[in-house]
C-alpha positions as CSV (number, residue, x, y, z in Angstrom):
1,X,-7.3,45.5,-37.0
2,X,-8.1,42.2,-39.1
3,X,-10.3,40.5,-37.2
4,X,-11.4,36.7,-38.2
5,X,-14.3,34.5,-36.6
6,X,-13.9,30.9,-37.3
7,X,-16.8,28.3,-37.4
8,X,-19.5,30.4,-37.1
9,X,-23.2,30.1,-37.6
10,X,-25.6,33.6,-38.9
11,X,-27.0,33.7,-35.1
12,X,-23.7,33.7,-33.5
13,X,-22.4,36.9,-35.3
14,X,-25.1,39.2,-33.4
15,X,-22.6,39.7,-30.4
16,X,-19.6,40.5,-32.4
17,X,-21.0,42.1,-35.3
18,X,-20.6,45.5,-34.3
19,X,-16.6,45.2,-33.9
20,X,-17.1,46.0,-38.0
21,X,-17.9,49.5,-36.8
22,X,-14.0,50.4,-36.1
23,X,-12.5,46.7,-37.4
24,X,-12.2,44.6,-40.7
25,X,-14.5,41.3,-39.6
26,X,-14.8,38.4,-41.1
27,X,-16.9,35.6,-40.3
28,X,-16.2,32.0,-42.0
29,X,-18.0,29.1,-41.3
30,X,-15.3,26.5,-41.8
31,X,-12.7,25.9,-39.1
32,X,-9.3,26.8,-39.1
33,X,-6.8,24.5,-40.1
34,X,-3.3,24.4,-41.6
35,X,-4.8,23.7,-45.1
36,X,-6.3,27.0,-45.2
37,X,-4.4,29.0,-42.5
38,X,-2.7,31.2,-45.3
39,X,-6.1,32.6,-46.9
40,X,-5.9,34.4,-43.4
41,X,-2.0,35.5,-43.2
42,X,-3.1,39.0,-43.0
43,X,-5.4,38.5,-39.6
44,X,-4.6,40.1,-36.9
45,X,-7.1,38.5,-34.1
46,X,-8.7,35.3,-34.9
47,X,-11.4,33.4,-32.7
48,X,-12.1,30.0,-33.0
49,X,-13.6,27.3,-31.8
50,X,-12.5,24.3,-30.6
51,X,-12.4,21.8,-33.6
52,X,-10.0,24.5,-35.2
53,X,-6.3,23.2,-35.2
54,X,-4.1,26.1,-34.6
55,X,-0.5,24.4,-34.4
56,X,3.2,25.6,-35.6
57,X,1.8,24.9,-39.3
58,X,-0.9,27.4,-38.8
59,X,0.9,29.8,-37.0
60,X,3.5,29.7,-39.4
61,X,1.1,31.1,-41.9
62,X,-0.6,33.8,-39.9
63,X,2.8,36.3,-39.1
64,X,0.5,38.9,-38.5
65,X,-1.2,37.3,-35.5
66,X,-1.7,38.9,-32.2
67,X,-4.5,37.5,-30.3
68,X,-6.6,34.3,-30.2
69,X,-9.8,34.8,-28.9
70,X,-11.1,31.0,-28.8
71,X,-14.7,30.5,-27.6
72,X,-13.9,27.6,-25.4
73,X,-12.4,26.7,-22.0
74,X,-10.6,24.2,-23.1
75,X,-7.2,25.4,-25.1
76,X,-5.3,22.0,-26.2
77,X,-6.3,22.6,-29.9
78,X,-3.9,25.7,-29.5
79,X,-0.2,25.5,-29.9
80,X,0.1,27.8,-26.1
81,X,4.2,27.4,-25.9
82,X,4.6,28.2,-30.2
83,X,2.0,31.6,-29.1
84,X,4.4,32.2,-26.5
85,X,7.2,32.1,-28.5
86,X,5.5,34.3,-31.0
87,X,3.9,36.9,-28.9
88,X,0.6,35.9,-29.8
89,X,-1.9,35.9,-26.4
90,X,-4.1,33.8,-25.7
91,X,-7.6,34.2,-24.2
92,X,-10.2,31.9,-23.1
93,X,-13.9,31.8,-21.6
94,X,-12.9,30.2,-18.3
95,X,-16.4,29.7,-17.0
96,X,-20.1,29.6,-19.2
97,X,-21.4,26.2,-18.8
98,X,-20.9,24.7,-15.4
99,X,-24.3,24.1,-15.0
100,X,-24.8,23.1,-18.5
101,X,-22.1,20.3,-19.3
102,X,-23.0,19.1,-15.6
103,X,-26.5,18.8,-16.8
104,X,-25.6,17.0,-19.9
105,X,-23.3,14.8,-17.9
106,X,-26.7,13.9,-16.4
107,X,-28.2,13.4,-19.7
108,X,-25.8,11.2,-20.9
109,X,-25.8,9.0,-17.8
110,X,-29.6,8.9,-17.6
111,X,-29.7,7.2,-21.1
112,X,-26.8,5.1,-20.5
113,X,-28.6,3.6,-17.1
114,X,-32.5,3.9,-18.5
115,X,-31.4,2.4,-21.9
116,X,-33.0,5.5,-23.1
117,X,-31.9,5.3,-26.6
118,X,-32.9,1.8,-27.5
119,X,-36.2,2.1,-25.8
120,X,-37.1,5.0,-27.9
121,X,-35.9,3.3,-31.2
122,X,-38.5,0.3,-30.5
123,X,-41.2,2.7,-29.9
124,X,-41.2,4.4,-32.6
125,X,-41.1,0.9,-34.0
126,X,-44.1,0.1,-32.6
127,X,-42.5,-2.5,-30.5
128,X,-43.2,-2.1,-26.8
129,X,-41.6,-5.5,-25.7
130,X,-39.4,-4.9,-22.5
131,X,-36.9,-7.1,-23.2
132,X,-33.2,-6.4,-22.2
133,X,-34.0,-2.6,-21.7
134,X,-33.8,-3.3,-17.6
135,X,-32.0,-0.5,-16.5
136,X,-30.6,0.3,-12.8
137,X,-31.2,3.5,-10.2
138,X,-29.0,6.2,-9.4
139,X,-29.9,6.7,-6.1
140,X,-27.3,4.8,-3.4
141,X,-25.0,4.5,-6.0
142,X,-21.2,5.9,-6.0
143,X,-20.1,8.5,-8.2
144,X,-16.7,9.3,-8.8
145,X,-15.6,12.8,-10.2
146,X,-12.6,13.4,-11.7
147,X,-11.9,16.6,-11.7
148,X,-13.3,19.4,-9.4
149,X,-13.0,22.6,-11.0
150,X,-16.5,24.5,-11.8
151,X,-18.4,21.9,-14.1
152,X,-17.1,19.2,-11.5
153,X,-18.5,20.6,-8.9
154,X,-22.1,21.2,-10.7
155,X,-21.9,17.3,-11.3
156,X,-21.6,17.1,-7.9
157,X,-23.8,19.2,-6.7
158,X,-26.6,17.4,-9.4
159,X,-25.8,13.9,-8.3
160,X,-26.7,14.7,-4.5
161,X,-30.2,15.7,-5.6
162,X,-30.7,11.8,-6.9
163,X,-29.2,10.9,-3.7
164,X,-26.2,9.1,-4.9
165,X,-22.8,8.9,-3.0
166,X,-20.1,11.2,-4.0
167,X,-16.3,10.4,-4.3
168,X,-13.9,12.8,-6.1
169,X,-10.0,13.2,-7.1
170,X,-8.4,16.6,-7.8
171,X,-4.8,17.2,-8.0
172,X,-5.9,20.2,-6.2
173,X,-8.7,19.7,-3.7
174,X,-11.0,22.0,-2.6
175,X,-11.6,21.0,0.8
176,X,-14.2,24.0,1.6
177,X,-16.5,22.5,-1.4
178,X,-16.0,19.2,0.1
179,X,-16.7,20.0,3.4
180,X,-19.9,22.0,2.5
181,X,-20.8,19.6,-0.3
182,X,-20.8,16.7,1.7
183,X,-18.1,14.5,-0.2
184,X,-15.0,12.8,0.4
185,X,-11.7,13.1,-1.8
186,X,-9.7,10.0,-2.4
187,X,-6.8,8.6,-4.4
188,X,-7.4,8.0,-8.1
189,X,-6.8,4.3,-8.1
190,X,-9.6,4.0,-5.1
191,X,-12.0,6.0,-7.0
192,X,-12.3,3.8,-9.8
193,X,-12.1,0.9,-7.4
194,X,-15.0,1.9,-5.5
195,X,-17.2,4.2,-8.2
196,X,-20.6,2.5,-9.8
197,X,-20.4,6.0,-12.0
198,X,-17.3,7.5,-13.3
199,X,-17.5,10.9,-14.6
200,X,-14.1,13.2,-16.3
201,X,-13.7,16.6,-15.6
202,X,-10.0,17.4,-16.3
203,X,-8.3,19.2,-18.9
204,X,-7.2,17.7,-22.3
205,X,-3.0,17.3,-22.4
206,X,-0.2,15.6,-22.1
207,X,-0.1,14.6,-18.5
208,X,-4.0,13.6,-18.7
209,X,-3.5,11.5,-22.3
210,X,-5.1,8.5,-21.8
211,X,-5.3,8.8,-18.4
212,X,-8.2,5.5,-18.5
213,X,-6.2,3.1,-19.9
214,X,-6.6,-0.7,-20.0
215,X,-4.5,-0.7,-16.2
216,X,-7.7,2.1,-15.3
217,X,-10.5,0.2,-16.3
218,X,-8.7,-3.3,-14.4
219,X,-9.1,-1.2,-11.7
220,X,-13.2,-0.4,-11.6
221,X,-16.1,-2.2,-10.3
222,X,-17.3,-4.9,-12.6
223,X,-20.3,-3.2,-14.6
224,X,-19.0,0.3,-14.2
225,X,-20.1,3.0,-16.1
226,X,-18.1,6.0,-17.5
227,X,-19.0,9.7,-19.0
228,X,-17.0,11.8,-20.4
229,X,-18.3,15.2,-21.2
230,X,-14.3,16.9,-21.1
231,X,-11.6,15.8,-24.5
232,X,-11.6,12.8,-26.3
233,X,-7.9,11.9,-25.3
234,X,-8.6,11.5,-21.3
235,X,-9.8,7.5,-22.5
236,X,-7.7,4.9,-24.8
237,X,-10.7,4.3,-27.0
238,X,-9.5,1.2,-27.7
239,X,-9.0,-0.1,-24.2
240,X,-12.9,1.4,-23.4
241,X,-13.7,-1.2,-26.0
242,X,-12.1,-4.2,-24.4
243,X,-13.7,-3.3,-21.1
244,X,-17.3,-2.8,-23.3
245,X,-16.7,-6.3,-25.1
246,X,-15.7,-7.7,-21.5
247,X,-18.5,-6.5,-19.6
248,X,-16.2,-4.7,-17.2
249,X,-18.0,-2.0,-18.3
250,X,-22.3,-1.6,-18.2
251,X,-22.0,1.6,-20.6
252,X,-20.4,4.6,-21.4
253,X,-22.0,8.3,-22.3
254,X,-19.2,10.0,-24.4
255,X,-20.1,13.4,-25.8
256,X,-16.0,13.5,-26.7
257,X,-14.0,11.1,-28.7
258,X,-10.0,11.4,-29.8
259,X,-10.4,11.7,-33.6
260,X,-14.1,13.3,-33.5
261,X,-12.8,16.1,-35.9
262,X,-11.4,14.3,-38.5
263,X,-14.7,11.7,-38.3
264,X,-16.9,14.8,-39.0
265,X,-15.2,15.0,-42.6
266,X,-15.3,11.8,-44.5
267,X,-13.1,13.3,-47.2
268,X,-10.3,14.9,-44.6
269,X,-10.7,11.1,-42.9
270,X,-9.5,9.5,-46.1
271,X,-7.3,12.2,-46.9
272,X,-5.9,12.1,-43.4
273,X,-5.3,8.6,-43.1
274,X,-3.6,7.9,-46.6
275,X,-1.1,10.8,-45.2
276,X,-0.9,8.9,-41.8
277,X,-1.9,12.5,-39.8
278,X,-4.3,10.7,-37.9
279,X,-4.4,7.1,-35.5
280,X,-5.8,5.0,-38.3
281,X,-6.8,2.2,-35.5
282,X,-8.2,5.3,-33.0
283,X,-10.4,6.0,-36.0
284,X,-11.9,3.0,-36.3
285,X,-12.7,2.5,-33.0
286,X,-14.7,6.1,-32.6
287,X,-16.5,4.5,-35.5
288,X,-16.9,0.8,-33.5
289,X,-18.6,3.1,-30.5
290,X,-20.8,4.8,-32.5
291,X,-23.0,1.7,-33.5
292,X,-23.2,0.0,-29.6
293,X,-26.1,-0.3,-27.6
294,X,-25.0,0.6,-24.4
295,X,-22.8,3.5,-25.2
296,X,-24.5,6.8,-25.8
297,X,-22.6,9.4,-27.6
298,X,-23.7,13.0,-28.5
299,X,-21.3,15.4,-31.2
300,X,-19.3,17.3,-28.5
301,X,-22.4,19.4,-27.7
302,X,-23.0,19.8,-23.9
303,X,-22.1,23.3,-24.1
304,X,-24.6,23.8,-26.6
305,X,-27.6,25.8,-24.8
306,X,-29.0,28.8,-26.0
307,X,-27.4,30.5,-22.5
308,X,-24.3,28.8,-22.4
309,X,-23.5,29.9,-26.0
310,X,-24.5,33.7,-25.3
311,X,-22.0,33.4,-22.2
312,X,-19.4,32.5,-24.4
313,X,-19.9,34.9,-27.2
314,X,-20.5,38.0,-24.5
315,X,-16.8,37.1,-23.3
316,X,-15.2,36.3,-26.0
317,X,-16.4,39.9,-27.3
318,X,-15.3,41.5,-23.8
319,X,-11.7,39.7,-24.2
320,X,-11.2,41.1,-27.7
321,X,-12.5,44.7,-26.2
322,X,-10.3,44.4,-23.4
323,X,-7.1,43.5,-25.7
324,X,-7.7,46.4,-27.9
325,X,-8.0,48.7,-24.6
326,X,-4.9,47.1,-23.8
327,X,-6.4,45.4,-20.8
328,X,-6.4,42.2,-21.7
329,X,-8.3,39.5,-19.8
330,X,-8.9,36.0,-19.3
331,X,-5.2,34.8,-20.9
332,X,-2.9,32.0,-20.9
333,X,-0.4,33.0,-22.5
């Protein structure tokens, strides 16, 4: 089999190294992309990660394609129904960093409500003047979760420790968790009535595109503050600045945003724009969040701990094993 590892660094190849004993591996830094889908028509399992964009285009170019191994929960950077259509399966790492995107969740908000970034830039300054960096406890305050799958349900169990009061929606409650979690689920529209802190959990798609719109942030608390640790098209970026600019909103901790792979690349940004590929207005307003003070934004890496990451590349190895034993696990399509 022609195997191919997309986006890879030298420490991540340890776990999948040794699939070279019976296999053809490569491992290629650069993501995979409709650009350069072709240089790889002859692979037969690919694993990427999640900046790779594997739609028709790509899978056009890749006839010889049986499996998709990406290293991610998430699988909205995947054509799933074009796969189907193809016969090419599709597996996933359905749970490594619960704890750890929860965590970061945490992180995020903790820097958001401390102003934890500015006050470190006038430090190292040498300016210790307290101005403006009055910040606000977590503790008695209402958090709303969105989303109560396993990371969810970390955040959850995180906020209780600072003693803050938990809310959640879920198209599909778990009633057992909040039962034995101690918190109540409500509709979505009373969530982001009555949440101080609102943090996303849900699934990138269709039916959650822009699910905070400029109707969803007329709906919070004045001086709200949002996190989102999930996909970058869950928020109209440009509605979350309106609420920013309004005050509607205190701050927002965004380790996603909508065009975050194209803004990596300042060449495929120009290049994508002049061929209109990409939401030239969505673009610049990534670029307007990334220079105000109270939103806090870190480059899609909440998943990014040294145990997390091993989790992932231990199954993605396992579901590769498993499809060549023809036992294939972990699969969506």
């Amino acid at each position: 089999m022609k195997i191919v590892v997309f986006e890879t660094e030298e420490w991540e190849m340890a776990p999948l190294r040794s699939l070279a004993d019976a296999h053809d591996v490569t491992f290629v830094p650069e993501r995979l992309k409709p650009a350069n889908a072709a240089a790889y028509a002859d692979a037969d399992i690919i694993s990427p990660f999640v900046y790779s964009s594997i739609d028709a285009e790509t899978l056009a170019a890749m006839p010889n394609l049986k499996l998709i191994a990406t290293r991610s929960t998430g699988f909205d950077h995947i054509d799933v129904e074009t796969c189907k259509s193809r016969g090419v399966a599709v597996a996933t790492v359905p749970t490594y960093g619960e704890n750890t995107v929860a965590e970061h969740v945490f992180a995020l908000l903790l820097a958001v409500s401390h102003k934890m970034v500015e006050a470190t830039d006038r430090t190292r300054r040498g300016d210790f003047n307290q101005a403006g960096l009055q910040g606000f406890d977590l503790m008695g305050k209402t958090i709303g979760i969105v989303g109560t799958g396993h990371i969810g349900l970390n955040t959850i169990r995180i906020a209780r420790g600072f003693a803050m009061k938990v809310i959640a929606h879920d198209t599909a409650p778990d009633h057992a968790a909040a039962r034995e979690m101690g918190f109540d689920y409500v509709p979505f529209d009373d969530l982001l009535a009555r949440a101080d802190v609102i943090s996303l959990h849900v699934p990138g798609g269709a039916d959650t595109d822009h699910m905070i719109d400029e109707a969803a942030f007329d709906k919070m608390k004045q001086g709200a503050v949002i996190i989102n640790t999930a996909r970058g098209n869950l928020i109209d970026v440009n509605a979350l600045l309106k609420a920013l600019a309004t005050g509607k909103l205190a701050g927002a901790g965004l380790d996603v945003l909508p065009e975050e792979p194209t803004i990596r690349e300042e060449a495929e940004l120009l290049r994508s724009v002049y061929l209109r590929r990409h939401n030239l207005e969505t673009l610049l307003a990534d670029h307007v969040l990334l220079h105000l003070r109270n939103v806090v934004i870190t480059p899609h890496s909440a998943f990014n701990t040294r145990e997390a990451m091993q989790r992932i590349l231990v199954t993605t190895r396992a579901n590769i094993d498993a499809y060549l034993a023809g036992a294939p696990l972990n699969l969506v399509s």
